[in-house]
Backbone as a printed PyTorch tensor [residue, N CA C, xyz], in Angstrom:
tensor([[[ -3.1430,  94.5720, -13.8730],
         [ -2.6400,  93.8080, -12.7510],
         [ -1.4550,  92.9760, -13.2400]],

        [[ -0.1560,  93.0050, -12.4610],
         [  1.0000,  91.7900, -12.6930],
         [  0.5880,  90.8450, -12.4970]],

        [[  1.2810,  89.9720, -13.2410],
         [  1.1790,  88.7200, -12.8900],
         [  1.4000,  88.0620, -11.6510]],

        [[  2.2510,  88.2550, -11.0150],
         [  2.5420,  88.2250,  -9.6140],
         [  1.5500,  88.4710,  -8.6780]],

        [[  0.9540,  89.4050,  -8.8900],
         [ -0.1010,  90.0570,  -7.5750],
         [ -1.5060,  88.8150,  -8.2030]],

        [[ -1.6110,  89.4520,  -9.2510],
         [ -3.0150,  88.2260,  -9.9960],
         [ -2.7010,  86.5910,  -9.0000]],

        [[ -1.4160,  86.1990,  -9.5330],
         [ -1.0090,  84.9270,  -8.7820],
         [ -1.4300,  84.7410,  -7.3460]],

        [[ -1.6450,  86.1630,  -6.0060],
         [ -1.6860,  85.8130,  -4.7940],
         [ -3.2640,  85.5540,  -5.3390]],

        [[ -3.9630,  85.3030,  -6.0650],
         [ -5.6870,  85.2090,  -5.7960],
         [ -5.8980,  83.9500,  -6.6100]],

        [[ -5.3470,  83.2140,  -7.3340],
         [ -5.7870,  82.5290,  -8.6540],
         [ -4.4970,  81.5640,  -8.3210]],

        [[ -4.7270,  80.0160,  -8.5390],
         [ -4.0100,  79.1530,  -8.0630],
         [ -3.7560,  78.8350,  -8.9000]],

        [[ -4.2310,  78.4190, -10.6510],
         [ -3.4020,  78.3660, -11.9970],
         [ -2.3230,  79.3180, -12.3720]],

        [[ -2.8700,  80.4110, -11.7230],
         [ -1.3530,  81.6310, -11.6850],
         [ -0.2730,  81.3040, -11.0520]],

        [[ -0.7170,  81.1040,  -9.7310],
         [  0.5340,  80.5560,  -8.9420],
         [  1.0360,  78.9120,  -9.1300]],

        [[  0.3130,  78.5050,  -9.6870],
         [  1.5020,  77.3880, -10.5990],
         [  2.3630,  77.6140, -11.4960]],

        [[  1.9120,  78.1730, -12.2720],
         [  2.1900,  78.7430, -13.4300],
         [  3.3440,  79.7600, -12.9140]],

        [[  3.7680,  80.8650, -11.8790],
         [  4.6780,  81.4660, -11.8520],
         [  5.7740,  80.4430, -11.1620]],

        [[  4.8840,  79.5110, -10.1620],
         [  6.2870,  78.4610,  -9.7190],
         [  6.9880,  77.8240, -10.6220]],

        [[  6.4270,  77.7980, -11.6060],
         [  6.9440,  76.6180, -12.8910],
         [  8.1530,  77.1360, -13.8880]],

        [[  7.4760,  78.2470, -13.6290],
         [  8.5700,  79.4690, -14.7810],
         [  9.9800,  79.2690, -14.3250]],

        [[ 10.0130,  78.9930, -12.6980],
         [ 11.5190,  78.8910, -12.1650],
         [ 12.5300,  77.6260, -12.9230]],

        [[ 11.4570,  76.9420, -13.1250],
         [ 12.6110,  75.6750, -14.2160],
         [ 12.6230,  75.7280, -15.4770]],

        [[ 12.0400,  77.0660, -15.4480],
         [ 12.3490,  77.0480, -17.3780],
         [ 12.4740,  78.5030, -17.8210]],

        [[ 13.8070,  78.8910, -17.4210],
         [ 13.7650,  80.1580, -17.5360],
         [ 13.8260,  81.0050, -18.3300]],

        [[ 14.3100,  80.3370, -19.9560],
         [ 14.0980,  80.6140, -21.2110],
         [ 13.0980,  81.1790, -21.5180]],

        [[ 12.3770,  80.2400, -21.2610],
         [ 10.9280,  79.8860, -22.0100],
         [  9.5600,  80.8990, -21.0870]],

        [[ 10.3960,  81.5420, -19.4180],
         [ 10.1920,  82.4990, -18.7330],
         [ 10.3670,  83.7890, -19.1160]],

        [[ 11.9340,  84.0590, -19.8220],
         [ 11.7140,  85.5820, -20.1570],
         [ 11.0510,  85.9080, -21.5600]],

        [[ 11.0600,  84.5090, -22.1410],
         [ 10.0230,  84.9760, -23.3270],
         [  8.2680,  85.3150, -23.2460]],

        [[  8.4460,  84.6800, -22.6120],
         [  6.4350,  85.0390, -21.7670],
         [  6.3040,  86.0980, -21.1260]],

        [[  7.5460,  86.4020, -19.6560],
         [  7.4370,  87.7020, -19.1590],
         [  7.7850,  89.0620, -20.2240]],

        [[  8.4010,  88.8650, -20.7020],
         [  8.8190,  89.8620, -21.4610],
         [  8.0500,  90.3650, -22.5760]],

        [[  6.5380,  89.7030, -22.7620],
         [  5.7520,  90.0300, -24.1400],
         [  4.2130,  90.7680, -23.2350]],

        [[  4.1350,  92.0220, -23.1700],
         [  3.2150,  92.7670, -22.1390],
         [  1.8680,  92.0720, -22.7320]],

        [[  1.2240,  91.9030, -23.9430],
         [  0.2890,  91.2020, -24.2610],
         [  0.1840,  90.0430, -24.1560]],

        [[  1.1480,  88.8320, -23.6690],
         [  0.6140,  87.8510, -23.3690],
         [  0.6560,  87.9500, -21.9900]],

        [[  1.4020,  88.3270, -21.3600],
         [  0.9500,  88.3830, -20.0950],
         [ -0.1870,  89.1160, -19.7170]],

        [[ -1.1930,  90.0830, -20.2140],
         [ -2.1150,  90.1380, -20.1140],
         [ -3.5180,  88.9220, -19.9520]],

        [[ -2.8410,  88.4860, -21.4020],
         [ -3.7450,  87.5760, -21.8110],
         [ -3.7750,  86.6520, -20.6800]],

        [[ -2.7180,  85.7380, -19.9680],
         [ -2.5630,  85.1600, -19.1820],
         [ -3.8080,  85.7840, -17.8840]],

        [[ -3.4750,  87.0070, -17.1010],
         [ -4.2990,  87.1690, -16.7670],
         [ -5.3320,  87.6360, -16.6000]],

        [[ -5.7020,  88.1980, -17.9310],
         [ -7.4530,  88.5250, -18.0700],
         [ -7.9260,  86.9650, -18.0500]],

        [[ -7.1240,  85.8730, -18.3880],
         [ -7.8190,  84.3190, -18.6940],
         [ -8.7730,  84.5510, -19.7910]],

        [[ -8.8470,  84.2880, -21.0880],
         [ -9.2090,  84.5010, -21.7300],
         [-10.0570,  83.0930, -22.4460]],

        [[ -9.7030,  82.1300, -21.3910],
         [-10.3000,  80.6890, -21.4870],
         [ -9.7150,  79.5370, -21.9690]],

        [[ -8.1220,  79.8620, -22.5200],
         [ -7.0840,  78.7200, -23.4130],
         [ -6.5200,  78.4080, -22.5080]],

        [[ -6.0800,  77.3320, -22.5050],
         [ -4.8630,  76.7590, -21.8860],
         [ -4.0280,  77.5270, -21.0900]],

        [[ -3.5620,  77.2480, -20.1450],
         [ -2.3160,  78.3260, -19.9420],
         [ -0.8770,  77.7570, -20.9970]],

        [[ -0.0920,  76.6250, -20.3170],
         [  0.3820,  76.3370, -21.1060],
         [  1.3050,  74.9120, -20.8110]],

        [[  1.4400,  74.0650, -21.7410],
         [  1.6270,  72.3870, -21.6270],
         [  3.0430,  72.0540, -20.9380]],

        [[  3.9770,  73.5330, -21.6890],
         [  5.2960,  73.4540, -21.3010],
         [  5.7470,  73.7730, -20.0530]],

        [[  5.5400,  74.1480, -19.0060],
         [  5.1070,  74.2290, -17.5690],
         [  4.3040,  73.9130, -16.6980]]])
């Protein structure tokens, strides 16, 4: 599942993708790594993350 679609069900997702819009650096480095974005949404129980 994308992150995006995960986001319409899960409201830490959809913070988390609104947030990415002010930090867009720090956005294509997260989108761009297929295993953490997994990780993100299997939720694997950590943090998402402090910087957003």
């Amino acid at each position: 599942m994308s992150l995006p679609s995960a986001a319409t069900t899960r409201q830490d997702l959809a913070d988390l993708v609104v947030s990415l819009f002010s930090h867009p650096a720090f956005a294509w480095g997260l989108l761009s790594d297929p295993a953490e974005v997994a990780r993100i949404v299997d939720g694997d129980g950590r943090r998402l993350y402090d910087r957003v």
